[in-house]
ROZA-50938 format. One line per field, with one value per residue (C-alpha): residue number from 1; x, y negated, z negated; residue in three letters. Coordinates in steps of 0.05 Angstrom, whole numbers. Each point is the difference from the previous one (the first is absolute). Layout:
BEGIN
nr NUM | ...
X X | ...
Y Y | ...
Z Z | ...
rest Ala | ...
END
This chain:
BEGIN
nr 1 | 2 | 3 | 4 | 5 | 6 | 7 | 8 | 9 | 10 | 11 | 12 | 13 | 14 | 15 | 16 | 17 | 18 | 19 | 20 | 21 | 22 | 23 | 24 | 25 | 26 | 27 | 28 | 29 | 30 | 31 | 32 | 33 | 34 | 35 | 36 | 37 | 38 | 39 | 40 | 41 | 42 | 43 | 44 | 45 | 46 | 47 | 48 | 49 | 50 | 51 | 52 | 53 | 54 | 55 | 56 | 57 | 58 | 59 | 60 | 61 | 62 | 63 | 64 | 65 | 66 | 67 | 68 | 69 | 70 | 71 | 72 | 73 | 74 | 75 | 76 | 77 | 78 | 79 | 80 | 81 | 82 | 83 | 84 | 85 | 86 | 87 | 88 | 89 | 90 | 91 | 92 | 93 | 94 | 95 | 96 | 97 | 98 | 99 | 100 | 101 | 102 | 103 | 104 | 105 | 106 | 107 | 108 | 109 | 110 | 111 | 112 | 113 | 114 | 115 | 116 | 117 | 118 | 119 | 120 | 121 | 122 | 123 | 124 | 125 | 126 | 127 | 128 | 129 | 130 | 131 | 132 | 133 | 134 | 135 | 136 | 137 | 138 | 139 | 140 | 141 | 142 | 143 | 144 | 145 | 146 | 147 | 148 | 149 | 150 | 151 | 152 | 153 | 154 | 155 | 156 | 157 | 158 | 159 | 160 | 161 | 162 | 163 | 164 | 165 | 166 | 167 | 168 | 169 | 170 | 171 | 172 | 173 | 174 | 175 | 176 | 177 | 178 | 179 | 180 | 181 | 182 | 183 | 184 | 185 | 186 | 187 | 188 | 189 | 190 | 191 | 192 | 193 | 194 | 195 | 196 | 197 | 198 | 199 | 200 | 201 | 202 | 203 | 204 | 205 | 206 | 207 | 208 | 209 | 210 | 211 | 212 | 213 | 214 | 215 | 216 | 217 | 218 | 219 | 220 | 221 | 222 | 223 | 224 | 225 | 226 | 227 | 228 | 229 | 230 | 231 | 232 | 233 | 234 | 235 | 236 | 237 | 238 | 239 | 240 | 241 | 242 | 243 | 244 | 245 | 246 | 247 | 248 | 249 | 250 | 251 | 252 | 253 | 254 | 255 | 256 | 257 | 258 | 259 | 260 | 261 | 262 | 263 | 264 | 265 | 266 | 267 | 268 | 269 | 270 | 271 | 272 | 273 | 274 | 275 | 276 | 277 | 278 | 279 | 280 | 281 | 282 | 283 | 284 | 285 | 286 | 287 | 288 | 289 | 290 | 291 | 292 | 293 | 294 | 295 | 296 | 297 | 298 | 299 | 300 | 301 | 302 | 303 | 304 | 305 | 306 | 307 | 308 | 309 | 310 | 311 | 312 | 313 | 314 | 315 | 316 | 317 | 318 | 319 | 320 | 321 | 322 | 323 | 324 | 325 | 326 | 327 | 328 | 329 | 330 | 331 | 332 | 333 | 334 | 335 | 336 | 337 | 338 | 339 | 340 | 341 | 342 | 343 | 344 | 345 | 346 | 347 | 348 | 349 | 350 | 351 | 352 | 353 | 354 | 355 | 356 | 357 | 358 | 359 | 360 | 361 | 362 | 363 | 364 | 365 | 366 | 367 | 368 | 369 | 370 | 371 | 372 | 373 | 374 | 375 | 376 | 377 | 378 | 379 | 380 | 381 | 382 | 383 | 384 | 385 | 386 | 387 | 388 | 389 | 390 | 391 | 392 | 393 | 394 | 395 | 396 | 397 | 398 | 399 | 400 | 401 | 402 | 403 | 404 | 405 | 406 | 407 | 408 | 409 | 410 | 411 | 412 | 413 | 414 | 415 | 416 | 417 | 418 | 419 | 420 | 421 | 422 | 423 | 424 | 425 | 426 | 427 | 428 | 429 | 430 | 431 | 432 | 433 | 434 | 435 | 436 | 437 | 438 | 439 | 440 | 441 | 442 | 443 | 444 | 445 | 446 | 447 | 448 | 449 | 450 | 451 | 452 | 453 | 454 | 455 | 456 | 457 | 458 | 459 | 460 | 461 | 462 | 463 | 464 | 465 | 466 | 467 | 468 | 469 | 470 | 471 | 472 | 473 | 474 | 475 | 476 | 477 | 478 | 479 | 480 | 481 | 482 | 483 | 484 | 485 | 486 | 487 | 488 | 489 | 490 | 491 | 492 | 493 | 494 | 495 | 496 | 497 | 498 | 499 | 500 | 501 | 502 | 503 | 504 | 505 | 506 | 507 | 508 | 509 | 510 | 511 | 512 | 513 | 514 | 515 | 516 | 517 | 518 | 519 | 520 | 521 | 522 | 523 | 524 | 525 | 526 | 527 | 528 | 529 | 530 | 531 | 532 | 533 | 534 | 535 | 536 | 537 | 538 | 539 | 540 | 541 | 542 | 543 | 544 | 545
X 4366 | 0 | 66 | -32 | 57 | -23 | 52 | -7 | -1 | -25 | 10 | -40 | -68 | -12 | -61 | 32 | -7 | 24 | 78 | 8 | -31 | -55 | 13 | -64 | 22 | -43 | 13 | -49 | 17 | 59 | 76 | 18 | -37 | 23 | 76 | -19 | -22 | 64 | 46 | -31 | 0 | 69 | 17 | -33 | 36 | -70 | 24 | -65 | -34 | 56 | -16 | -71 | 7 | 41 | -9 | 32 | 50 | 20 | -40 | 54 | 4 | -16 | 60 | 46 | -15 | 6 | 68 | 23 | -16 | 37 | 61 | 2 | -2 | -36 | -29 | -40 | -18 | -36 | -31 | -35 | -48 | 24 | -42 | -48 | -4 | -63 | 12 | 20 | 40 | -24 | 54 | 11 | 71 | 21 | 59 | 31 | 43 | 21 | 30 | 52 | 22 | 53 | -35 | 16 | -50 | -5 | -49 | -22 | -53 | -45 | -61 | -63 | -25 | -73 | -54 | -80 | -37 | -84 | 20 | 37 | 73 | 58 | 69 | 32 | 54 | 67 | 65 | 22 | -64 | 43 | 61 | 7 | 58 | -33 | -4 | -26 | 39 | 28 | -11 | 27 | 37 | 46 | 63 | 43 | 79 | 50 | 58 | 70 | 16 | 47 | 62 | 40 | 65 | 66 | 37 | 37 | -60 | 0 | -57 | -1 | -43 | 66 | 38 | 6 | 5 | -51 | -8 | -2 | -68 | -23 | 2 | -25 | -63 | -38 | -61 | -53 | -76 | -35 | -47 | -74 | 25 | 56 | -38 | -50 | 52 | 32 | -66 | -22 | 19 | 30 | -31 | 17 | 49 | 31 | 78 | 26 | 51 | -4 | 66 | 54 | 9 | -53 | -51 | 18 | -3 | -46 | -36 | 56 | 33 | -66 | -29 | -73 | -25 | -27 | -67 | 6 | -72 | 11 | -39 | 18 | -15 | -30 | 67 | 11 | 46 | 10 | -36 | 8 | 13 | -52 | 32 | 48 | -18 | 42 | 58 | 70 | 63 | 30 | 49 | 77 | 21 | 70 | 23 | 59 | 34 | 72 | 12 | 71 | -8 | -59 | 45 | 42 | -40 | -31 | 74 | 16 | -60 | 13 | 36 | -53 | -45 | -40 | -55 | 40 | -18 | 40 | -16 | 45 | -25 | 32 | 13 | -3 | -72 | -36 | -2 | -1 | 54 | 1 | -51 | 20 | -38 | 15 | -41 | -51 | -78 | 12 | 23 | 29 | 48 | -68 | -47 | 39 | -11 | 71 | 30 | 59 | 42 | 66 | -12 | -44 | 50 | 15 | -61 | 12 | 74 | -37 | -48 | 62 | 43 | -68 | -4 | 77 | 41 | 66 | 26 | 61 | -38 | 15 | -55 | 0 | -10 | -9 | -11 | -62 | -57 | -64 | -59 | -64 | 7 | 27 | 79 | 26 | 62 | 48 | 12 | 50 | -3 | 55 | 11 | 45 | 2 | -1 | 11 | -17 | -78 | 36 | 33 | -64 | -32 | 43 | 4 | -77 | -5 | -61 | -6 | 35 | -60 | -50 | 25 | 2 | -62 | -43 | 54 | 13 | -56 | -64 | -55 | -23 | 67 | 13 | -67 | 21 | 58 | -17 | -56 | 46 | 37 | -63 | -39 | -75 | -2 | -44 | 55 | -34 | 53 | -36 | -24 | -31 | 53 | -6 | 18 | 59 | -38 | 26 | -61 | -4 | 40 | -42 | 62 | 74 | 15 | -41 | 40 | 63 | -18 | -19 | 68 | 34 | -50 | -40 | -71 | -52 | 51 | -21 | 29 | 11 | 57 | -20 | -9 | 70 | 29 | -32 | 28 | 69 | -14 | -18 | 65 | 39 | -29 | -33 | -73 | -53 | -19 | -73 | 25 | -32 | 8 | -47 | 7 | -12 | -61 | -31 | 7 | -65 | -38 | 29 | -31 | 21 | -40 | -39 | -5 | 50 | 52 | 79 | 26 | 43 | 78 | 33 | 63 | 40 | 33 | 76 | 28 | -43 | 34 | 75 | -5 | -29 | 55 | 46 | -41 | -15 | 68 | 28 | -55 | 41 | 78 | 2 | -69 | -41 | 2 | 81 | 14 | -48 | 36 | -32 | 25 | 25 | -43 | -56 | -32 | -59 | -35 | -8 | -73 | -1 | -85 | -30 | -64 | -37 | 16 | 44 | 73 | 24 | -48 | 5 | 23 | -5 | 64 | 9 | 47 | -10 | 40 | 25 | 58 | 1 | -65 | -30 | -35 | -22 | -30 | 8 | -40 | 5 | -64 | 33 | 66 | 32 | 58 | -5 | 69 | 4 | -57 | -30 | 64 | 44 | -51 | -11 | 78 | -12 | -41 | 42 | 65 | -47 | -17
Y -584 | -38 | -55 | -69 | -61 | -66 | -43 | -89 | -44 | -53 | -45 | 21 | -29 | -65 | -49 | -68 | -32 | -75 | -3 | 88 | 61 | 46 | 74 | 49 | 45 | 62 | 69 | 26 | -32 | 59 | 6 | -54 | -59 | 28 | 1 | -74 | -17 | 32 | -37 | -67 | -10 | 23 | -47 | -60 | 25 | 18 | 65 | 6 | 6 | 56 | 30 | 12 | 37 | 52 | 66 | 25 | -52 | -24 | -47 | -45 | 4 | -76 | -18 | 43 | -27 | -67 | 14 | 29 | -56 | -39 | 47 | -7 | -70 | -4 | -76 | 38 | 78 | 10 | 77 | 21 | 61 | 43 | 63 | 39 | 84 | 20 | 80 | 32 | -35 | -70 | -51 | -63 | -25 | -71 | -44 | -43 | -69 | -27 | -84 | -12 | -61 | -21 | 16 | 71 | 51 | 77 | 52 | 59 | 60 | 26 | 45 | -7 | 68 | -10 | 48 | -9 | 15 | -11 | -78 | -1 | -6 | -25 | 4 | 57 | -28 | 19 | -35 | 9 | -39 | -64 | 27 | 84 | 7 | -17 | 53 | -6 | -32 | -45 | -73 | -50 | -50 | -54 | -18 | -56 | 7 | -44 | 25 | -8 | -75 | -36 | -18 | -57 | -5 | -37 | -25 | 56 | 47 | 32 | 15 | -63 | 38 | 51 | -70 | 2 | -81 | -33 | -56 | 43 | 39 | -63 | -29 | 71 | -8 | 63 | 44 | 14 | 17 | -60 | -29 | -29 | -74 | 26 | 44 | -60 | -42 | 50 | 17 | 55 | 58 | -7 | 22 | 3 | 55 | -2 | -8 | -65 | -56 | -37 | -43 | -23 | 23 | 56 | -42 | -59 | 56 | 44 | 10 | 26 | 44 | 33 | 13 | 24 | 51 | 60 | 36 | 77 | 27 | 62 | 55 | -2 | 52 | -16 | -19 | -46 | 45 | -3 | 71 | -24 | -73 | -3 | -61 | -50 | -77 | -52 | -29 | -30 | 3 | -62 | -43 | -8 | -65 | -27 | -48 | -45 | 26 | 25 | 46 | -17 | -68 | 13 | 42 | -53 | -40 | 35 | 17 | -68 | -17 | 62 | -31 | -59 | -10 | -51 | -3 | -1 | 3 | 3 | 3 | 10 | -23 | 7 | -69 | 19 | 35 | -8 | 57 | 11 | 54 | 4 | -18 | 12 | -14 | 3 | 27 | 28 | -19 | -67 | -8 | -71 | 11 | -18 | -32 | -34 | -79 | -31 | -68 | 8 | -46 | -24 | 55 | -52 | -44 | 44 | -34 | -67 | 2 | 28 | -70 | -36 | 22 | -3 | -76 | -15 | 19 | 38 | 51 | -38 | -67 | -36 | 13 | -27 | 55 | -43 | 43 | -29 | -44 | -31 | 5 | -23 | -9 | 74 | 9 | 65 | 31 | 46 | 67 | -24 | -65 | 17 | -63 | -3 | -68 | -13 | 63 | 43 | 26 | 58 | 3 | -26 | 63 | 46 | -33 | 2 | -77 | -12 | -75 | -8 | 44 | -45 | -68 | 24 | 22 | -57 | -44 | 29 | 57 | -9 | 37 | 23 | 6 | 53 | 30 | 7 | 45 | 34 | 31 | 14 | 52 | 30 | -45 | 1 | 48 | 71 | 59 | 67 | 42 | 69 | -13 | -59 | -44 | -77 | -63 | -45 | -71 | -66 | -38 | -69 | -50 | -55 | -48 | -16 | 45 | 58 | 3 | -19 | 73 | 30 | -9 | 50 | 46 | -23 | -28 | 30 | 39 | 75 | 57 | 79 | 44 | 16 | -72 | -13 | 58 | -23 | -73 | 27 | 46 | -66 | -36 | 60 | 11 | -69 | 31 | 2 | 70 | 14 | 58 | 74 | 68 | 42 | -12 | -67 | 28 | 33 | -71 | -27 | 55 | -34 | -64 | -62 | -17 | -42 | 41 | -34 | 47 | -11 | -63 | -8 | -5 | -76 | -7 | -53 | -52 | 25 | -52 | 27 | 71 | -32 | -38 | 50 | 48 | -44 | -24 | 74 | 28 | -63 | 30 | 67 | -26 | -63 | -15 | 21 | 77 | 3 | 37 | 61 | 47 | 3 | 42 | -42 | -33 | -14 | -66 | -24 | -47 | 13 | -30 | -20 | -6 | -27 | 16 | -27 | -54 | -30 | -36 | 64 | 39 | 69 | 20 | 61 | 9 | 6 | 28 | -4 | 4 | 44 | 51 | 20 | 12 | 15 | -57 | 0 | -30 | 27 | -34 | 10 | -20 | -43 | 22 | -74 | -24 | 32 | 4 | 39 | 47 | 9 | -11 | 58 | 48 | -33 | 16 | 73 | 14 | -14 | 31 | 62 | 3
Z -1814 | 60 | -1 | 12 | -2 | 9 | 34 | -25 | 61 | -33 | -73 | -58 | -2 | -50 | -17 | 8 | -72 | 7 | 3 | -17 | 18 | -44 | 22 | 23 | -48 | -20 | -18 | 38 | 66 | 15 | -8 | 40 | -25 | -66 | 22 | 33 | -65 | -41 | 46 | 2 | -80 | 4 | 49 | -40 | -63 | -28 | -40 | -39 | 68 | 21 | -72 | 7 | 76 | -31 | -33 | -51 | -17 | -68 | -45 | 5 | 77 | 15 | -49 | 29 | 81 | -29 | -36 | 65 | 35 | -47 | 5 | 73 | 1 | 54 | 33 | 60 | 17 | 65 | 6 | 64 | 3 | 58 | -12 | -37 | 2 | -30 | 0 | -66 | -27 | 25 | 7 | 26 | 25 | -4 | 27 | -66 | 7 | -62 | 2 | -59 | -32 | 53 | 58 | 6 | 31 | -11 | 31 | -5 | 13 | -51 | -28 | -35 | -20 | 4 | -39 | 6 | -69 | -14 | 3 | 64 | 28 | -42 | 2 | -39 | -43 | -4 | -3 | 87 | 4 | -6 | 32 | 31 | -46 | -66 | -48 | -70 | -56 | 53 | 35 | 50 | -21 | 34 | -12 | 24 | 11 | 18 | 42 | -31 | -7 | 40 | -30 | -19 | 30 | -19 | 68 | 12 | -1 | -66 | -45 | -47 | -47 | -10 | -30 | -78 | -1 | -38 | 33 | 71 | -26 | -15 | 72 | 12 | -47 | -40 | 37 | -41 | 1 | 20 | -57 | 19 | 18 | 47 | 37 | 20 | 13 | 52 | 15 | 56 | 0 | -83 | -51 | -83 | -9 | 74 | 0 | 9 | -7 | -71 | 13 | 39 | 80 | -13 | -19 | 52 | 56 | -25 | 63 | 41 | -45 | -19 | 59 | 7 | -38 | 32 | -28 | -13 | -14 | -50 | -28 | -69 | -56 | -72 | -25 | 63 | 33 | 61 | 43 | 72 | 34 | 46 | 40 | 3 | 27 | 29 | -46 | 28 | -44 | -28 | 40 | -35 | -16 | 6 | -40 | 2 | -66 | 14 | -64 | 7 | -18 | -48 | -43 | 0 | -18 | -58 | -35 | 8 | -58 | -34 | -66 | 0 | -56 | 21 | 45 | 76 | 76 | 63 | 67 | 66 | 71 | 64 | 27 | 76 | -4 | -63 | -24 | -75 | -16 | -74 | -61 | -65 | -62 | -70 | -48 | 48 | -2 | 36 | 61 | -18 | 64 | 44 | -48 | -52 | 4 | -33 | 23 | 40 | -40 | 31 | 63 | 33 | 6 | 68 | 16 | -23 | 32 | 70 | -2 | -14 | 50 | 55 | -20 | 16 | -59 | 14 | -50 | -10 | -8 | -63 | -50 | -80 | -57 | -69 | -63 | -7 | 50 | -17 | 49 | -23 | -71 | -2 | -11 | 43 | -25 | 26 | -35 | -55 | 14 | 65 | 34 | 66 | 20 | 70 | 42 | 68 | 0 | 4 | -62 | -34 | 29 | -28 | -67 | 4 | -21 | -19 | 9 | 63 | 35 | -45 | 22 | 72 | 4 | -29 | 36 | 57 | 23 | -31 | -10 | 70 | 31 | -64 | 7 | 82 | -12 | -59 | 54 | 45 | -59 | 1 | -65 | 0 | 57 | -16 | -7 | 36 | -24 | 4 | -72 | -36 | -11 | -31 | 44 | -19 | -14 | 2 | -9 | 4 | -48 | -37 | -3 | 2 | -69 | 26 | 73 | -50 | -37 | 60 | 47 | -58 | 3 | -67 | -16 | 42 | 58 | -19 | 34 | 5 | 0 | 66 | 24 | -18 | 34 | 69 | -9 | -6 | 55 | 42 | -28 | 28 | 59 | 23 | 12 | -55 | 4 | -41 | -42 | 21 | -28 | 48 | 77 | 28 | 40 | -64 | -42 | 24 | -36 | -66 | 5 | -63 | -46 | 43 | 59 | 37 | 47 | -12 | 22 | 67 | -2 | -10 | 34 | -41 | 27 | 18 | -30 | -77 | 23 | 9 | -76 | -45 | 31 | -29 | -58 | -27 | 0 | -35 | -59 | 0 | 14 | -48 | -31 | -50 | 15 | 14 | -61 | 22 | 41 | 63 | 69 | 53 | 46 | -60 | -4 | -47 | -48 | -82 | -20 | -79 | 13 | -75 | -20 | -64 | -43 | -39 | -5 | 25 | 34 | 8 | 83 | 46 | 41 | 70 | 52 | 78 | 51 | 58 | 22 | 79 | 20 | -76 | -33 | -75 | -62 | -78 | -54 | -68 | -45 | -61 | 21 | -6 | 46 | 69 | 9 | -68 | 6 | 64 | 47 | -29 | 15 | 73 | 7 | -35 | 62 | 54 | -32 | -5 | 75
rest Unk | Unk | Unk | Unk | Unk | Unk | Unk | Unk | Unk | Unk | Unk | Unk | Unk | Unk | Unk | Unk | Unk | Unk | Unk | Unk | Unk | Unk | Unk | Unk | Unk | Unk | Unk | Unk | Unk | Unk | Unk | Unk | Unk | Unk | Unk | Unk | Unk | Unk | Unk | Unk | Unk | Unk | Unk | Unk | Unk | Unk | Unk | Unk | Unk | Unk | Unk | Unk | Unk | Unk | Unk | Unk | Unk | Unk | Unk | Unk | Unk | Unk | Unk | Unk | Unk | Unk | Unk | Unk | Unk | Unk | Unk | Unk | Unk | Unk | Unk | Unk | Unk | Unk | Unk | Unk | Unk | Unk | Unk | Unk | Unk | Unk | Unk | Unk | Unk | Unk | Unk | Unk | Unk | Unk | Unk | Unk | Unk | Unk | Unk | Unk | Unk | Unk | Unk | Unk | Unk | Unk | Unk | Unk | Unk | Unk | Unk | Unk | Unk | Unk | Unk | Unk | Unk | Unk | Unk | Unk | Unk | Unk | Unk | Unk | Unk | Unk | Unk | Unk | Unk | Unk | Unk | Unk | Unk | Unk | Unk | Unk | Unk | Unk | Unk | Unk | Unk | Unk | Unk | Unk | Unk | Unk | Unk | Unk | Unk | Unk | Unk | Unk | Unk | Unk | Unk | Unk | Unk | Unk | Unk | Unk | Unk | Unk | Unk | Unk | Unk | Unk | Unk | Unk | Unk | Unk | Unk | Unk | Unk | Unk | Unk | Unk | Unk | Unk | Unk | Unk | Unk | Unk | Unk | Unk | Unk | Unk | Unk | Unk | Unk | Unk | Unk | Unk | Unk | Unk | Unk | Unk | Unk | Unk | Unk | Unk | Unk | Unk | Unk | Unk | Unk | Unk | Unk | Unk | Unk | Unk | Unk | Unk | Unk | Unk | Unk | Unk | Unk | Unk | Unk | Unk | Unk | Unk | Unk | Unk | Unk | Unk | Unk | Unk | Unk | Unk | Unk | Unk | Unk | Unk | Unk | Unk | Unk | Unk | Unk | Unk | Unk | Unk | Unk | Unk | Unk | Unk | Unk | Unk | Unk | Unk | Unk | Unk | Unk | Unk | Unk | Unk | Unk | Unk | Unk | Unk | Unk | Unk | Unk | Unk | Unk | Unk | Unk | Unk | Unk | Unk | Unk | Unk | Unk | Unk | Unk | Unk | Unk | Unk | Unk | Unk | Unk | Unk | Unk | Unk | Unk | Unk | Unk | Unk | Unk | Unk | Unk | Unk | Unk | Unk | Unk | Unk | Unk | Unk | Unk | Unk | Unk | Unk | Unk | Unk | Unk | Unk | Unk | Unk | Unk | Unk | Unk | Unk | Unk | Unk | Unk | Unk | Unk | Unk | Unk | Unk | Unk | Unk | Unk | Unk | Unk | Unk | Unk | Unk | Unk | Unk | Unk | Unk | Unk | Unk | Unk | Unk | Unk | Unk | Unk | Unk | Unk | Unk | Unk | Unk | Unk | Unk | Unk | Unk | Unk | Unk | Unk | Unk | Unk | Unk | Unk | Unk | Unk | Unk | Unk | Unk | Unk | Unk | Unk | Unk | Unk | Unk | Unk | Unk | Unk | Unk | Unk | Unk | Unk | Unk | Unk | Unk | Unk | Unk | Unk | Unk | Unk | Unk | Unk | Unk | Unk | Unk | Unk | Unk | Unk | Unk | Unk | Unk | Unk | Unk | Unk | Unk | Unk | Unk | Unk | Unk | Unk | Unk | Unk | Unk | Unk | Unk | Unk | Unk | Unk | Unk | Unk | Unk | Unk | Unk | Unk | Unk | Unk | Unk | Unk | Unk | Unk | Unk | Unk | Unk | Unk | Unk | Unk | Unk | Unk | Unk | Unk | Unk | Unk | Unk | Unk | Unk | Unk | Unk | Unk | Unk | Unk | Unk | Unk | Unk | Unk | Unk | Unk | Unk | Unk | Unk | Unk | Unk | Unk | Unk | Unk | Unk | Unk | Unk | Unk | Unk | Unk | Unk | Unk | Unk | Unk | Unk | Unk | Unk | Unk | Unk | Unk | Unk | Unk | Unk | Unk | Unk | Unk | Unk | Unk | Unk | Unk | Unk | Unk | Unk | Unk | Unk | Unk | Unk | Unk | Unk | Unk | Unk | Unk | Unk | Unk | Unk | Unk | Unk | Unk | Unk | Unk | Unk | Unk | Unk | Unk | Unk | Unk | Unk | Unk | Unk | Unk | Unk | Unk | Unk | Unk | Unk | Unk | Unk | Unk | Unk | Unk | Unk | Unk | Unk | Unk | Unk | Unk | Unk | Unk | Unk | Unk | Unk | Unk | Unk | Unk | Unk | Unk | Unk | Unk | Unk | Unk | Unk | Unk | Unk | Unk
END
């Protein structure tokens, strides 16, 4: 038999029917318009149409296209008649181009055995009809893979997800399949199932240390394994992340609160840069280190001693600690009822004297002047640590016994471990540093609460720097933490922070200071005095380094 091929120069023909196309489809009109016909419901989707120009398929044909379709996950498939060979055995070749989900093309050639019975030309069915390497028993599917994740690494470099602290695969965060609601909240190209973050650093940067999946289209056997990958698509490999965390430090950190039974959280910063160098939390399942809302107790009185100091105040001017003072109706007490007399504001800091720092500041500061520095340590400003973290607030004061409360760290002053840590790292280094734990250039990605970026450095005055150098020791050598035995060079402040009610509240207690260039801040949830509870465990950490 003569061979007669009949090469396509031009697009299928179509009756315009408003916005889509009706196809001059008949059997009898020869192998082409019937291959036109094949490959125009397939391009629409239209697998009934695709069904009923075949012969010999299955009864169940229509389902099957559909469910390959489906499989595929294809959102566009462009196929382009090329040629038709009407000798024994008629054929018609086609060009394929297949769009995926992200974007992703893939093409290729193909056949459509054609065979002419008493009603005309269809196409003979057989699986190579929707790919050349389709057998029987088999079908396309596509799969989507993610490339190894990046990792998470401590300062040095290592693997943080090779560290068997708690409280460091907490930072780290779980991966997990991604239910409905995450999915559309990451949006394209995640889907339910797909590998991702669920907590911590690998949910924060999910994006980067996933990558971009790549598509693999498979042939796949009845049991879904895998007979040949037909091609792979696109797809980048996660980026690492570094983090801050020097395990040194963390490990110190973490044996330090070993023996503790109560809930406990410390955090180390490096006063020079920032950088958060240690979390520890204990028990895990909060991270009360970064969200925790406490007040700060006697530890703002670095604060209220700053303000001081900025409005004239010397550390060896003569200040009055009474046992007792009455501001507003409300009677403020020192812890046992300690009363000094007249002495330096020094000494009053490092006895922590509660009514001293009240008088002065209704008598002296006032509200904004308080407010003023208490923003320069970093209060009401958004913290873009890397991971959500809470702001310290010191909200405004409705009169003269709420800014009494407030200059000792009480009434409506609330604060985080973390908070603390970066207003002793100021105190030691004379910049207000907001705290990070990921590179300074990655922060931004980690946006507060209210979408607000990390808040610029605030030099303190020199003359702040010069007093709490000599006001923080004094806490350590002679004051209310002198019996804790501290290295050389240590200086701090022990917070005694109530919470509740009653003649005798219950309090958290607080430790934060600074050693060298290592600032700090333990709290202990209902521990009591922080001199007692949470100061010892400060000076646990250090000795361990």
């Amino acid at each position: 038999m003569r061979r007669r091929t009949v090469v396509l120069v031009a697009v299928p023909t179509a009756l315009a029917v408003g916005a889509g196309a009706f196809w001059l489809t008949r059997l009898g009109e020869g192998p082409q318009a019937t291959a036109e016909g094949f490959l125009g419901a397939w391009r629409r989707g239209d697998s009934a149409a695709m069904a009923a120009l075949t012969d010999g398929g299955p009864a169940d044909l229509a389902a099957r296209l559909t469910a390959t379709w489906t499989d595929l996950g294809v959102t566009g498939q462009r196929l382009v008649l090329t040629r038709v060979v009407e000798d024994e055995p008629a054929r018609a070749r086609f060009e394929a181009e297949l769009t995926f989900g992200q974007g992703q093309t893939w093409s290729y050639r193909g056949t459509l055995p054609l065979v002419h019975d008493d009603e005309g030309w269809r196409v003979r069915w057989e699986p190579s009809v929707l790919h050349p390497d389709l057998k029987e028993g088999q079908r396309l599917t596509a799969t989507r893979a993610f490339a190894d994740r990046g990792a998470i690494l401590a300062a040095d470099g290592s693997d943080l997800r090779d560290s068997s602290s708690g409280s460091v695969q907490q930072l780290v965060g779980p991966v997990g399949p991604a239910t409905d609601k995450a999915a559309k909240e990451l949006g394209a190209p995640y889907r339910v199932g797909d590998p991702v973050g669920l907590d911590g650093l690998n949910r924060q940067y999910e994006r980067r240390l996933a990558g971009t999946p790549a598509t693999e289209v498979r042939i796949v056997d009845g049991e879904d394994k895998t007979v040949k990958t037909l091609t792979r698509l696109g797809g980048a490999p996660g980026q690492e992340l570094q983090t801050t965390i020097d395990l040194r430090i963390q490990r110190a950190a973490g044996r330090a609160l070993e023996k503790v039974t109560k809930n406990v959280s410390m955090v180390v910063v490096r006063p020079s840069t920032g950088e958060i160098l240690a979390v520890a939390n204990k028990p895990g399942g909060y991270n009360r280190a970064l969200m925790g809302q406490y007040p700060p107790g006697s530890t703002f009185k670095i604060v209220t001693a700053a303000a001081l100091v900025a409005d004239g105040l010397g550390v060896g001017s003569t200040v009055s600690c009474p046992a007792t003072t009455t501001i507003g109706g409300r009677v403020f007490k020192n812890a046992g009822f300690e009363r000094f007399g007249k002495i330096p504001l020094r000494d009053a800091f490092a006895h922590s004297c509660n009514t001293t720092f009240a008088d002065l500041a209704v008598g002296r500061l006032g509200e904004k002047r308080l407010a003023e520095v208490a923003t320069q340590f970093g209060f009401n400003a958004p913290v873009v640590a890397g991971l959500p973290a809470v702001r310290a607030a010191f909200p405004a004061v409705k009169d003269d016994t709420a800014l009494a409360a407030a200059a000792f760290g009480q009434g409506e002053v609330l604060t985080s471990p973390l908070n603390m840590a970066s207003v002793a790292a100021a105190a030691a280094d004379g910049t207000w540093r907001s705290p990070r734990l990921v590179p300074a250039d990655l922060t931004g990605q980690a946006l507060d609460a209210q979408g607000k970026s990390a808040e610029p450095d605030h030099r303190l005055d020199p003359a702040i720097r010069r007093a709490l150098r000599v006001l923080m020791p004094a806490v350590v050598s002679e004051g209310t933490a002198h019996a804790v035995r501290f290295p050389r060079g240590t200086a701090g402040k022990t917070g005694t922070a109530e919470f509740g009610s009653g003649a005798e509240p219950p309090a958290h207690a607080w430790f934060v200071g600074y050693k060298g260039d290592l600032a700090f801040s333990v709290i202990v949830e209902d521990g009591g005095a922080g001199a007692e509870a949470a100061a010892p465990l400060a000076a646990a950490f250090l000795n361990a380094l």
